[in-house]
C-alpha positions as CSV (number, residue, x, y, z in Angstrom):
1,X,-2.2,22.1,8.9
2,X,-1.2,25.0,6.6
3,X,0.9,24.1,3.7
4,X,3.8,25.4,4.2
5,X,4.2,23.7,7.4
6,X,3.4,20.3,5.8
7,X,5.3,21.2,2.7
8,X,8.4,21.8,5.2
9,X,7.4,18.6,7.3
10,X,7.4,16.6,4.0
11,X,10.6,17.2,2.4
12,X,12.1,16.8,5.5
13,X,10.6,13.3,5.3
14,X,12.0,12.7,2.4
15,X,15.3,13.7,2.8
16,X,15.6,12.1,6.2
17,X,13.3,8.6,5.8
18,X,13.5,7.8,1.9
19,X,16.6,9.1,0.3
20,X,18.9,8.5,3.5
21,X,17.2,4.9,2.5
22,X,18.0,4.9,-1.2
23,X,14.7,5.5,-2.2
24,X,15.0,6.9,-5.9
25,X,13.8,8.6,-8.3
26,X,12.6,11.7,-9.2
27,X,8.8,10.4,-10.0
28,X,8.6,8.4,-7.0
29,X,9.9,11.4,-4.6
30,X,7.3,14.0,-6.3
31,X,4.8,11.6,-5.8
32,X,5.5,12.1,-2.1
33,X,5.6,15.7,-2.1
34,X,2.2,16.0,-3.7
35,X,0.2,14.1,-1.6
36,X,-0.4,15.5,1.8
37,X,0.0,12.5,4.4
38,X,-2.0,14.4,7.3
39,X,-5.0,14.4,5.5
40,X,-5.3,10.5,5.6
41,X,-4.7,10.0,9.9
42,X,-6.5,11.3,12.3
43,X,-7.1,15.0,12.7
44,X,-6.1,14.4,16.5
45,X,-2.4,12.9,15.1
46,X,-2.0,15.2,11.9
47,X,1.1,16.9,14.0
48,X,2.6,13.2,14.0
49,X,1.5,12.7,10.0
50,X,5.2,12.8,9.1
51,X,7.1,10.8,11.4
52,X,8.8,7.8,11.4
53,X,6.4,5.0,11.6
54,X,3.3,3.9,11.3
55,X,0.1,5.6,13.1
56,X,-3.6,3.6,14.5
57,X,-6.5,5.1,11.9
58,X,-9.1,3.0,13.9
59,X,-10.4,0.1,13.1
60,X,-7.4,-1.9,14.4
61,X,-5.5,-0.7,11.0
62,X,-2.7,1.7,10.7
63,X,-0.9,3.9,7.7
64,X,2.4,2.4,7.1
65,X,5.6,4.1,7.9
66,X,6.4,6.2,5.0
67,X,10.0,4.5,4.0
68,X,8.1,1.2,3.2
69,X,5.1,2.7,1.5
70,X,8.0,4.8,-0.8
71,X,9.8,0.7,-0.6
72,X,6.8,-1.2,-1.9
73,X,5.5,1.5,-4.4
74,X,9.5,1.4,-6.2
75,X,9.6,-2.3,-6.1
76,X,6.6,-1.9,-8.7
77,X,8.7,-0.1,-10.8
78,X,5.9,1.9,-12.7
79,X,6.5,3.8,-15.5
80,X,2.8,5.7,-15.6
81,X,1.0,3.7,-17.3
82,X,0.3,0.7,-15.4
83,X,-3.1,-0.3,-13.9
84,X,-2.4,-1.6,-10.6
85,X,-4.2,-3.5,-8.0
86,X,-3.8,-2.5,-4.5
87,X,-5.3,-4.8,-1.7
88,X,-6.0,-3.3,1.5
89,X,-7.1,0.3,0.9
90,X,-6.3,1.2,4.5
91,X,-6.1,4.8,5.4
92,X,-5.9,5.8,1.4
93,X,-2.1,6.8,1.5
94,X,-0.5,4.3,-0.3
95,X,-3.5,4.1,-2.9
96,X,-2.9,8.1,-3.3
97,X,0.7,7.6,-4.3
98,X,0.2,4.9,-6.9
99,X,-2.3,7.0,-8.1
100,X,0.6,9.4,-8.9
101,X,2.6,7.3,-10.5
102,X,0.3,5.0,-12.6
103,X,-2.5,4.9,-14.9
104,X,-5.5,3.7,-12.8
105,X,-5.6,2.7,-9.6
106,X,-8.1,-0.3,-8.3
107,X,-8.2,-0.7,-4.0
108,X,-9.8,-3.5,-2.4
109,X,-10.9,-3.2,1.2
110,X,-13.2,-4.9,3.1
111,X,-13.8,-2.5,6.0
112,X,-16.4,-0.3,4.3
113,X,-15.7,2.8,7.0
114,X,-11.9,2.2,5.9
115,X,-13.1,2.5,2.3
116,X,-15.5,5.2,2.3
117,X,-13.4,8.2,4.7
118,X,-10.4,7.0,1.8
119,X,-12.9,8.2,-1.2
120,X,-13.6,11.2,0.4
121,X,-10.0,12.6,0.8
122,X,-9.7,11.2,-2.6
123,X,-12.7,13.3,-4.0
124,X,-11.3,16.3,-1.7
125,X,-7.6,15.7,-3.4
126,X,-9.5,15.4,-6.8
127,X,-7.4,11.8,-7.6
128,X,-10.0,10.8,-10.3
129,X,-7.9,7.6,-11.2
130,X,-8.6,5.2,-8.1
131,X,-11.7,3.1,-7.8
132,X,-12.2,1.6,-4.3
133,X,-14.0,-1.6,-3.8
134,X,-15.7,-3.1,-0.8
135,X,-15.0,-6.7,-1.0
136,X,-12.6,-10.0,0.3
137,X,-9.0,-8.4,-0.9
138,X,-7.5,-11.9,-1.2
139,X,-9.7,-13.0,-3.9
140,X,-7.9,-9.9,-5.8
141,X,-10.6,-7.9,-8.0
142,X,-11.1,-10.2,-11.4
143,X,-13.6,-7.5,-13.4
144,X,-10.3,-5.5,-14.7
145,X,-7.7,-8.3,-14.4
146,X,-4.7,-8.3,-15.3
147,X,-2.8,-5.9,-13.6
148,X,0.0,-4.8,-14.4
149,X,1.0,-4.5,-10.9
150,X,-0.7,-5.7,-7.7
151,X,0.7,-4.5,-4.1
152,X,-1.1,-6.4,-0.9
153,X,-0.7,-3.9,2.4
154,X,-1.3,-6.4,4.4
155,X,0.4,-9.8,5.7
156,X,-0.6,-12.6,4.2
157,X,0.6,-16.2,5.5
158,X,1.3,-17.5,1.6
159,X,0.9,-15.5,-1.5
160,X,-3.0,-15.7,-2.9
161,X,-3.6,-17.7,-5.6
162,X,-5.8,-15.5,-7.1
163,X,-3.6,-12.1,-7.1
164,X,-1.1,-14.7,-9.3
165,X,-4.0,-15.4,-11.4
166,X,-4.6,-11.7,-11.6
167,X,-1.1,-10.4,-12.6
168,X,0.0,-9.6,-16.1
169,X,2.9,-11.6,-17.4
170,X,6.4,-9.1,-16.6
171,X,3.9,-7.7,-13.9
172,X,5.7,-7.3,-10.0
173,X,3.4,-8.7,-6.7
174,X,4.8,-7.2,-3.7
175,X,3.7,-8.0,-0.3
176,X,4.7,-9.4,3.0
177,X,4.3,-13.2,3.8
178,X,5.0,-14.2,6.9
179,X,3.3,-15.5,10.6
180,X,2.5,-14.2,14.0
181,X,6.8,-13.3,14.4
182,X,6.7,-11.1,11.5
183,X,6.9,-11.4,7.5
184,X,9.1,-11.1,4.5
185,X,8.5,-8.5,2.3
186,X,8.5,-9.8,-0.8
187,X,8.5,-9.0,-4.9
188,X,7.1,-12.1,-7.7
189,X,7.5,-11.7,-11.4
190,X,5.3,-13.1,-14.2
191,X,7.9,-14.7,-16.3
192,X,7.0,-16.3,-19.6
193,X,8.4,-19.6,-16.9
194,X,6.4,-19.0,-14.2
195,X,6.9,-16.9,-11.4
196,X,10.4,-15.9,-9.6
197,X,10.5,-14.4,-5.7
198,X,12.7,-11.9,-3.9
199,X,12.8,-11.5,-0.6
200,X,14.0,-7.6,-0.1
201,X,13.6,-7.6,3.9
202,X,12.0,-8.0,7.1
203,X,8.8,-6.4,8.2
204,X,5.8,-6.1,10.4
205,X,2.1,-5.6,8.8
206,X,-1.9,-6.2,10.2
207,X,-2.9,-9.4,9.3
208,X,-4.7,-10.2,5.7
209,X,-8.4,-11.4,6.3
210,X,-10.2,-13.7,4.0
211,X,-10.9,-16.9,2.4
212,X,-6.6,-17.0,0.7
213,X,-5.6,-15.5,3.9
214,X,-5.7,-15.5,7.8
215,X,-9.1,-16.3,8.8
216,X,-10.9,-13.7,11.3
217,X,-10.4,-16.0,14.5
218,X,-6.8,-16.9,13.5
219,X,-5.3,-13.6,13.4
220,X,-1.8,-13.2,14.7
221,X,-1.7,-12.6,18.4
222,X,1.0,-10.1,18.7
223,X,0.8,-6.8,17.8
224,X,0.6,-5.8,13.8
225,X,1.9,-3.0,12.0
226,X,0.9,-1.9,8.8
């Protein structure tokens, strides 16, 4: 896809998805325009990169739709020099964004083809700051706890123990918990007291695998979105 087209297909995104959706911010929104979203699905859907909704990568995953990757990465509320935690590396989109917007990124995945086809459109998009892991995403990534931020891109049915553990005290968790019918996106605060929950809305993600999530024969039977 030559730029211009995908610089044109972009900013029509992001009038039309984001701001229409009162996604703000000037950071946030230039964070979207530098990161090409074709390069992380499928060559065969690149055409279909910036529409609407989310798109299969293989490996019964998806990239999110972009309105609730731009919804979960302002619910963070970075400032640029955060180190955040992203669980579920995915396709490499929403770890590509962060990347814009904060310090250092660190992305747990434990589908290694998932992980390693996201490093090399990192290394192609020269995004030095992200380091992906291979490894159980709901035991979070202790080495370089705390984060200041953690997001989970995946459904979990309770919030992980251990990504609490892992957050910084005034850090944000956002994720969706939820069961087979669909989860609750929502955003916990490390409070001095403890943590406080907000659910911001309803939503539809692939189910989060390992030992503080859904276990690989209990998977949600209907069908996930991510």
């Amino acid at each position: 896809m030559k730029r211009r087209q995908w610089s044109r297909d972009v900013e029509r995104m992001i009038q039309e998805q984001l701001v229409t959706r009162h996604i703000r911010g000037e950071r946030l929104l230039q964070a979207f325009r530098e990161v090409p979203r074709h390069l992380f699905v499928p060559e065969s859907m690149q055409d279909m990169a910036y529409a609407d909704g989310p798109l299969p990568i293989g490996q019964r995953q998806t990239i999110s739709q972009p309105y609730i990757v731009a919804l979960m990465t302002q619910l963070l509320a970075l400032s640029g020099e955060e180190r955040v935690l992203e669980v579920g590396t995915g396709s490499g989109y929403q770890a590509a964004i962060l990347a814009k917007l904060a310090r250092k990124v660190y992305s747990v995945e434990r589908i290694p083809e998932l992980a390693e086809r996201a490093e090399r459109v990192f290394l192609d998009l020269e995004l030095s700051n992200i380091e992906v892991t291979v490894c159980d995403g709901t035991m979070g990534l202790p080495a370089y706890a705390p984060y200041d931020a953690i997001i989970v891109t995946a459904a979990a049915p309770h919030v992980p123990e251990p990504l609490k553990d892992q957050l910084a005290l005034d850090g944000f968790l956002v994720l969706p918990v939820g069961g087979r019918d669909g989860q609750m996106l929502e955003r916990w605060r490390h409070t001095p007291k403890g943590f406080d929950r907000e659910r911001i809305a309803p939503v539809a993600f692939v189910p989060l695998v390992g030992d503080h999530g859904w276990e690989e024969g209990q998977q949600p039977e209907r069908r996930w979105q991510k």
